[in-house]
C-alpha positions as CSV (number, residue, x, y, z in Angstrom):
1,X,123.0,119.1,106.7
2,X,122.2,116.8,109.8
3,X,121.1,113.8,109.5
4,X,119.3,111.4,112.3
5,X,118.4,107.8,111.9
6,X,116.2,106.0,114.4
7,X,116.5,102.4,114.8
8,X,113.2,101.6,116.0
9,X,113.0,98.2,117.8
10,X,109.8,96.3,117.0
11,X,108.5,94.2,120.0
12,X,105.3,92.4,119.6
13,X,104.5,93.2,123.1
14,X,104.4,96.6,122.1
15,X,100.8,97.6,120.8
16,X,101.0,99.6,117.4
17,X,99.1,102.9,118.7
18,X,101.4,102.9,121.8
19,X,104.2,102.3,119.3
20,X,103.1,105.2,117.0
21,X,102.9,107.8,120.1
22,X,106.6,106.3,120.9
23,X,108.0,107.3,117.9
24,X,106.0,110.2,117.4
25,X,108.3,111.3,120.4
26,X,111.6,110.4,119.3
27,X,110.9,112.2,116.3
28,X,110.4,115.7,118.1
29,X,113.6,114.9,119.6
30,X,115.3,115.7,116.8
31,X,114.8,119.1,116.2
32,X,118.5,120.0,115.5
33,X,118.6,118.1,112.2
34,X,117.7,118.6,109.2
35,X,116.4,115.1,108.3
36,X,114.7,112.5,110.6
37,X,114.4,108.4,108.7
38,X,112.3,106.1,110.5
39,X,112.6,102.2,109.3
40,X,110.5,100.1,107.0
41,X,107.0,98.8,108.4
42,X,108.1,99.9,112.4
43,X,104.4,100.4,113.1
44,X,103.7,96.3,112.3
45,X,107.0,94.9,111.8
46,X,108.2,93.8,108.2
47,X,107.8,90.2,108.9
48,X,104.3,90.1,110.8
49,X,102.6,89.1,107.5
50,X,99.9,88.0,109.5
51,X,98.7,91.3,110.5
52,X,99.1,93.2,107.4
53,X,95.8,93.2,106.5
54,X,94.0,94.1,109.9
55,X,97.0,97.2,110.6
56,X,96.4,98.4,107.2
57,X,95.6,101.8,106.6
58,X,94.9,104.8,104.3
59,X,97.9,106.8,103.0
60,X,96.0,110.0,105.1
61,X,95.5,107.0,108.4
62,X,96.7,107.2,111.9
63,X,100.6,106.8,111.1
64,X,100.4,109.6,108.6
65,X,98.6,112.2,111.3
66,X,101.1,110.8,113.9
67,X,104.2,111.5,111.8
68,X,103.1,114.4,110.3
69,X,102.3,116.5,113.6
70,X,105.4,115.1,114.9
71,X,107.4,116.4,111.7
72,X,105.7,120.3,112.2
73,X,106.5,120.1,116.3
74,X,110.3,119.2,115.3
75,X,110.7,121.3,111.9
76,X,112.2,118.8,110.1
77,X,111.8,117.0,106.9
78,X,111.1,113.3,107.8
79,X,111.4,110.0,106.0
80,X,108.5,108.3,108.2
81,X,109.6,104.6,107.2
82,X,107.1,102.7,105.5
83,X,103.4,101.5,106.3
84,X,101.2,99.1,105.2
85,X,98.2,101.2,103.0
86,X,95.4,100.0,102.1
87,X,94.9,101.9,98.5
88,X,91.2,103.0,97.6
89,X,90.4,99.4,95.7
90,X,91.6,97.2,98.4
91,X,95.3,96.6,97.3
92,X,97.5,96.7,99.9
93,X,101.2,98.0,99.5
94,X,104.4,99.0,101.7
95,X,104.7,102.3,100.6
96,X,107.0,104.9,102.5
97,X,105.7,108.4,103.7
98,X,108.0,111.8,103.5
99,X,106.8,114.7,105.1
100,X,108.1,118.6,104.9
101,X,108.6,120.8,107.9
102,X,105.5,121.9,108.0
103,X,103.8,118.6,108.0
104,X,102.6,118.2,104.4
105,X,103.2,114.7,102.9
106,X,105.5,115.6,100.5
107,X,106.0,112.2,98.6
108,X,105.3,108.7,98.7
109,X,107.0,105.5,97.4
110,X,105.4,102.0,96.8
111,X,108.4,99.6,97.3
112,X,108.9,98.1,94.1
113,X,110.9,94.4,94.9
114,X,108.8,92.3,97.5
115,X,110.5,90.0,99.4
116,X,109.2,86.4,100.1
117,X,109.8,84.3,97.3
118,X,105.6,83.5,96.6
119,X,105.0,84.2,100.3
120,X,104.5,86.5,102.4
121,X,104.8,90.6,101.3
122,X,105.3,88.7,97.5
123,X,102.0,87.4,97.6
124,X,99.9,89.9,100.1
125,X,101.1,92.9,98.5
126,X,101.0,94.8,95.4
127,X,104.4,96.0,93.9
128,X,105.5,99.8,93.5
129,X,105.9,100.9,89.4
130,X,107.9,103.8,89.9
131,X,110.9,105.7,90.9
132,X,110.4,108.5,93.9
133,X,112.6,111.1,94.2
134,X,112.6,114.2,96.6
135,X,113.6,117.6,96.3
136,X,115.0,119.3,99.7
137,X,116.6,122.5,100.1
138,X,120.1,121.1,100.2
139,X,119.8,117.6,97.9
140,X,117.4,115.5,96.2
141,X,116.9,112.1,97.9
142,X,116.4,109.0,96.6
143,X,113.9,106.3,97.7
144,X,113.9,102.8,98.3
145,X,113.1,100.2,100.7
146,X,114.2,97.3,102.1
147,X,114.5,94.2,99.2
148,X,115.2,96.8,96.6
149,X,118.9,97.4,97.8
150,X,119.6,94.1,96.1
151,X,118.3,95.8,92.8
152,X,121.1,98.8,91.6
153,X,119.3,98.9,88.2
154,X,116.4,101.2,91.0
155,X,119.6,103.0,91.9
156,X,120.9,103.9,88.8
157,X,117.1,105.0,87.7
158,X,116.8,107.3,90.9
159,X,120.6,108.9,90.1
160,X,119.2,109.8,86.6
161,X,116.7,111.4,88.1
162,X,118.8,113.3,90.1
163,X,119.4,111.8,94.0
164,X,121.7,112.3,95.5
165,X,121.3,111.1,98.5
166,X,119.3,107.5,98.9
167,X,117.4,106.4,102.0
168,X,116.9,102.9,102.6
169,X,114.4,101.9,105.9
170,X,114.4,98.4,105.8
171,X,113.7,95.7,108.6
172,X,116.4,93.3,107.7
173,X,117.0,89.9,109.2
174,X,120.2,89.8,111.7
175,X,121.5,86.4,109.7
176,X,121.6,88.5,106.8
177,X,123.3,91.7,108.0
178,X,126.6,91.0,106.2
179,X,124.6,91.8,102.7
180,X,123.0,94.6,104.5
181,X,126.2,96.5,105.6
182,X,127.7,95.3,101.7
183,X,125.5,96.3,99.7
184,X,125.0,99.7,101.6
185,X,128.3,100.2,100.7
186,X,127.9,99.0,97.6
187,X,124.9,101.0,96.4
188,X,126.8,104.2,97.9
189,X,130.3,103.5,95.8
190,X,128.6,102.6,92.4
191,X,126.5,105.7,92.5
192,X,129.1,108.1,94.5
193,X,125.7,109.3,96.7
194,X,125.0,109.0,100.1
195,X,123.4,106.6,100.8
196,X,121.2,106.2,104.7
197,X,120.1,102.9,105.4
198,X,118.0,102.9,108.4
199,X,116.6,99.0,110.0
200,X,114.9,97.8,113.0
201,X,116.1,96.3,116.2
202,X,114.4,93.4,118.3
203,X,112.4,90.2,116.9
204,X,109.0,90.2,115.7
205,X,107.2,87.3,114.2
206,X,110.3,85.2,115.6
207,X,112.9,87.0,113.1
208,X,115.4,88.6,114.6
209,X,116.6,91.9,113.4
210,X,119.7,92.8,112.3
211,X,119.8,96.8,113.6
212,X,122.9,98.3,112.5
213,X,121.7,101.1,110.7
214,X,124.6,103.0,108.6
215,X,125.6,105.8,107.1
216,X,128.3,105.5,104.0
217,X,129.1,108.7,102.0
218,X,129.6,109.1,98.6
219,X,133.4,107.8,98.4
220,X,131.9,104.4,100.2
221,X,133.3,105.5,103.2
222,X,131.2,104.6,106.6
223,X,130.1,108.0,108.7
224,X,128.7,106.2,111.0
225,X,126.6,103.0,112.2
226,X,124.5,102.0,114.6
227,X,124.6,98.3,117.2
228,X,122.0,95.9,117.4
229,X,119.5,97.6,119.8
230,X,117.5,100.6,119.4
231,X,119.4,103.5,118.8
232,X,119.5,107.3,117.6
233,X,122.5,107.6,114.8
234,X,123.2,111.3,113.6
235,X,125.7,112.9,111.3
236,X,126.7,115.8,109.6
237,X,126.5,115.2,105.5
238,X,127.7,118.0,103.1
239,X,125.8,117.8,100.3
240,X,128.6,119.3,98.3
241,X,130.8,116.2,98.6
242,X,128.3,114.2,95.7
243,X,129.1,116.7,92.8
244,X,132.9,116.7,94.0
245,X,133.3,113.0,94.1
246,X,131.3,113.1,90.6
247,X,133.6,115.8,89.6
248,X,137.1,114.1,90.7
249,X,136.3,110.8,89.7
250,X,133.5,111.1,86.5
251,X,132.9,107.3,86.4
252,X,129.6,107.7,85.9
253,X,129.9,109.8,82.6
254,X,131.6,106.4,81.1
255,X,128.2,104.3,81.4
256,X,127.3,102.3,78.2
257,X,124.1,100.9,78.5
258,X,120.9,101.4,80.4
259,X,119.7,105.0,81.3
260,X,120.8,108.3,80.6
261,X,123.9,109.6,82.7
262,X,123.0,111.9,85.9
């Protein structure tokens, strides 16, 4: 199974609808894999607060009919990233878009943890109330976004329900990027899945991004990860190696409390 990530970089000179046709582009670049993730909020930038509400749209909106023509034209399951909707009774979320081969929005998740400590997405958004997860052909993924890789209680949640491989889009700040790359690692180990944590390059709203998307397999080894600018990262996974990692080394069949073993 192939996997490409594309670091996106966000720059505020950079209108959204030229964005969208952009990346619409570099997603039909990538016909010889099997899975395309794009990064949290590319088509506004996670930190552009300020423009939430005017770029908000429905789940069925301009990003969705971008992404999902692109997706048919490649034949490839993509993880659009995340956009801003605007749900039928006004409440806006961050809620990430996955799409089939064919084009047919296959699932969405509401991110669950928003950052901003009573500002910003804390206060302008609503908050997710579930676990997502995805059935492919070869694995079942996992979704989550951004702020929620600091919460492994989602992780464990979304391994009992069978992933097996998580994807993480996120527009992370660069003076952060040592908990980014940790606890990509970290989520990876403690679950033995892959796990694809895909960010945004450049600055928008004056916060610099951290880039360095990654890839970590299921022994919490790093396949492969991306530099600060924008960048294509792809790598062959074998989905096999989650139930043999499980299998050689059953920690999680030893779990005590919380939810019910995978």
């Amino acid at each position: 199974m192939r996997a490409s990530l594309i670091q996106i970089r966000v720059d505020p000179a950079e209108s959204v609808n030229s964005r969208r046709a952009r990346v619409a582009s570099l997603v039909r670049e990538q016909g010889a894999a099997d899975l395309v993730v794009l990064p949290e909020l590319w088509p506004v930038g996670a930190f552009a607060s300020d423009l939430f509400a005017t770029e908000a749209e429905p789940l069925d909106g301009p990003t969705h009919d971008a992404m999902a023509s692109a997706a048919r034209d490649a034949g490839v399951w993509l993880h659009a990233g995340s956009v801003i909707e605007r749900a039928s009774d006004g409440t806006l979320y961050n809620t990430s878009l996955v799409f089939s081969p064919e084009g047919r929005l296959a699932a969405t998740y509401r991110k669950i943890h928003r950052f901003g400590f009573d500002q910003g997405e804390a206060t302008l958004l609503g908050a997710g109330d579930r676990a997502v997860t995805v059935g492919l052909p070869e694995t079942t993924l996992g979704l989550a976004t951004c702020y929620d890789l600091r919460f492994p209680e989602l992780f464990r949640q979304l391994v009992a329900d069978g992933a097996q491989l998580l994807v993480v889009p996120a527009g992370w700040p660069a003076r952060r990027r040592a908990h980014w790359s940790l606890l990509a690692r970290a989520r990876a180990v403690e679950n033995q899945s892959y796990v694809l944590a895909c960010g945004t390059a450049g600055t928008h709203a004056d916060v610099e991004q951290a880039g360095y998307s990654v890839v970590v397999d299921p022994w919490g080894e790093v396949l492969a990860e991306a530099g600060p600018d924008e960048e294509v990262l792809s790598v062959d996974l074998d989905p096999a190696k989650v139930a043999k990692t499980r299998a050689d080394f059953p920690v999680l069949r030893d779990r005590v409390l919380g939810l019910d073993r995978p």
